[in-house]
N, C-alpha and C positions, 0 to 999 in steps of 0.2 A: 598832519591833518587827520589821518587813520587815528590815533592815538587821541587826540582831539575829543571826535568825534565819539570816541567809546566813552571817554572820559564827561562829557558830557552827557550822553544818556543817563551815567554811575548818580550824578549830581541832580537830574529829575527824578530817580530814583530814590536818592536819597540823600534829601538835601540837606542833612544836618551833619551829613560826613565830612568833617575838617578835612581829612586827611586828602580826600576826593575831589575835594575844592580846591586844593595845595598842587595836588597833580595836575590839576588842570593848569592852573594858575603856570604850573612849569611848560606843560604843553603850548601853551598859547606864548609863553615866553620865547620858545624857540619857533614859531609861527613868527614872531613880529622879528626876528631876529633874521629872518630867510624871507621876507615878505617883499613884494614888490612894492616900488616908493609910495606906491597913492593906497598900499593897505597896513604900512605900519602904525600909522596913529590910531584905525579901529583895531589893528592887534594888541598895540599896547592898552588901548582902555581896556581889553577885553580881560587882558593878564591884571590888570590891575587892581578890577573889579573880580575878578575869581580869588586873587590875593586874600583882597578885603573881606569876601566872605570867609575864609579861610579863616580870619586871623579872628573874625568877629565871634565865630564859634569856639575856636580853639588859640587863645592870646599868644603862643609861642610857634605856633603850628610851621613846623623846618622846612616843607617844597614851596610854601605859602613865602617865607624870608627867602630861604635861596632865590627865589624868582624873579623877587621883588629886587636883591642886592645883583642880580644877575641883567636886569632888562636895561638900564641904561645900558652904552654902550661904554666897552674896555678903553677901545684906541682911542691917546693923547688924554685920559682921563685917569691913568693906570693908579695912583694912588689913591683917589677915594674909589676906585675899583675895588683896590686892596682891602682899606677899611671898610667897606658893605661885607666883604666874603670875611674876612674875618671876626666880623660881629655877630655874622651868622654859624661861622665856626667856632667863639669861643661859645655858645648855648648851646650849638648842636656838632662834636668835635665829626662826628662822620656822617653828618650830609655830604651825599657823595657830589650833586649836582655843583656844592660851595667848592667841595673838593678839588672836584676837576676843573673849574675856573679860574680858581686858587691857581693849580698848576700849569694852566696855559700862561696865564697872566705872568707868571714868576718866570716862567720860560720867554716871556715876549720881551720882557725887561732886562733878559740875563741873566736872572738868578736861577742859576742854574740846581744848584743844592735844595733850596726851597720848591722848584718847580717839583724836581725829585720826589721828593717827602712825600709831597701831595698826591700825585698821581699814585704813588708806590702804594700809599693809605687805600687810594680807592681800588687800585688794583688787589689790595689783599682783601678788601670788604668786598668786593662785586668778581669772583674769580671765574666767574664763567659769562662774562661778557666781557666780547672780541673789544670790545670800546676802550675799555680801561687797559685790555693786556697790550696792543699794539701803538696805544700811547706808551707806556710802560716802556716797550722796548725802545720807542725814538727817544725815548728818556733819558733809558740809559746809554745809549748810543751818545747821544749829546752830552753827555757826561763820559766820555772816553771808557767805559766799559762793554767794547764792543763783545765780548766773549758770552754777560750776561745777557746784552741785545738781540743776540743770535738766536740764545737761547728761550729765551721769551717770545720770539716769533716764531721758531718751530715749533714749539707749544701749542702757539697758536693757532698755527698751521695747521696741524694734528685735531685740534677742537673746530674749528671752522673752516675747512678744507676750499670753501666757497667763498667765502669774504670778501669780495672786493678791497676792503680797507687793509684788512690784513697781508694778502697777497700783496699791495704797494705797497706796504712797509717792509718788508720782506724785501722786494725787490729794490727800493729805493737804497736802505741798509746795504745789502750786497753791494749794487751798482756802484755807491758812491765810496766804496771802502777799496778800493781795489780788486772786485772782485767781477767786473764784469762779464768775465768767459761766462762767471758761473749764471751772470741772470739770462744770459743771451741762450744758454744750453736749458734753463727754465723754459724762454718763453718757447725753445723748439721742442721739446720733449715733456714737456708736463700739458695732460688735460687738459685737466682745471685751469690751469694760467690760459690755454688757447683758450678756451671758454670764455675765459672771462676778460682778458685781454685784444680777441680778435677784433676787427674792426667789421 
């Protein structure tokens, strides 16, 4: 909604900016995506209509497609899920938004090599957000290279020492690997995890 909201003054501002109209169009996608039942259909016209503009100024304009390939919804529709994000990826090969859809999607399915590719892409295009890197490691983790996993959430760790997201994957990875002394000696001796973990 914050994002939204900026994103929108950008577009009264200046409303010929494709690119501004694209972000929104993504912003409001993930509004109508987290929306309560009785505001998803004015979220969706609103993603639709910010698309539209999007696309009317700029014919190919990439947050404007992602958004648009992105706003139906994935579950039980997983193949023409597929074909949207990949139509948007073969024009635009690193939209990160198509990206990372791309690789949830390939991950919900199983495909676990494909989900890989995809996240691992955005992760090396966007290397300083916690978003991509602690996908990244449940990635690799679910691809049995836990040694890499480990190591991509220390990373992480080290970069956004507050994360909420981050610190779960961390602690989820450990926990479920055999490693529980070690989350359990986490949540009693580290800060940050009481912090952010306490109740």
């Amino acid at each position: 909604e914050q994002g939204a909201g900026f994103l929108r003054e950008a577009v009264t501002r200046a409303p010929d900016d494709a690119e501004a109209w694209g972000l929104l169009a993504l912003a409001l996608r993930n509004i109508a995506d987290y929306a309560p039942l009785d505001q998803i259909d004015s979220a969706t016209a609103a993603c639709q209509q910010a698309a539209a503009r999007a696309l009317s100024l700029e014919r190919d304009q990439p947050q404007a497609l992602a958004a648009l390939a992105l706003l139906p919804p994935m579950h039980g529709d997983w193949l023409a899920a597929e074909r949207r994000l990949r139509a948007v990826l073969a024009r635009h090969p690193d939209q990160l938004d198509a990206l990372s859809g791309l690789g949830l999607l390939m991950i919900s399915v199983g495909r676990m090599a494909d989900g890989t590719a995809a996240v691992a892409r955005a992760a090396q295009l966007e290397p300083l957000s916690p978003i991509y890197q602690y996908r990244r490691a449940y990635h690799l983790w679910f691809g049995g290279d836990l040694a890499a996993a480990d190591r991509t959430i220390d990373r992480a760790l080290q970069l956004w020492p507050r994360h909420p997201a981050v610190w779960y994957a961390k602690l989820l990875i450990r926990g479920t690997t055999g490693r529980e002394e070690t989350v359990l000696h986490m949540l009693d001796h580290d800060e940050q995890a009481e912090r952010i973990f306490s109740p």
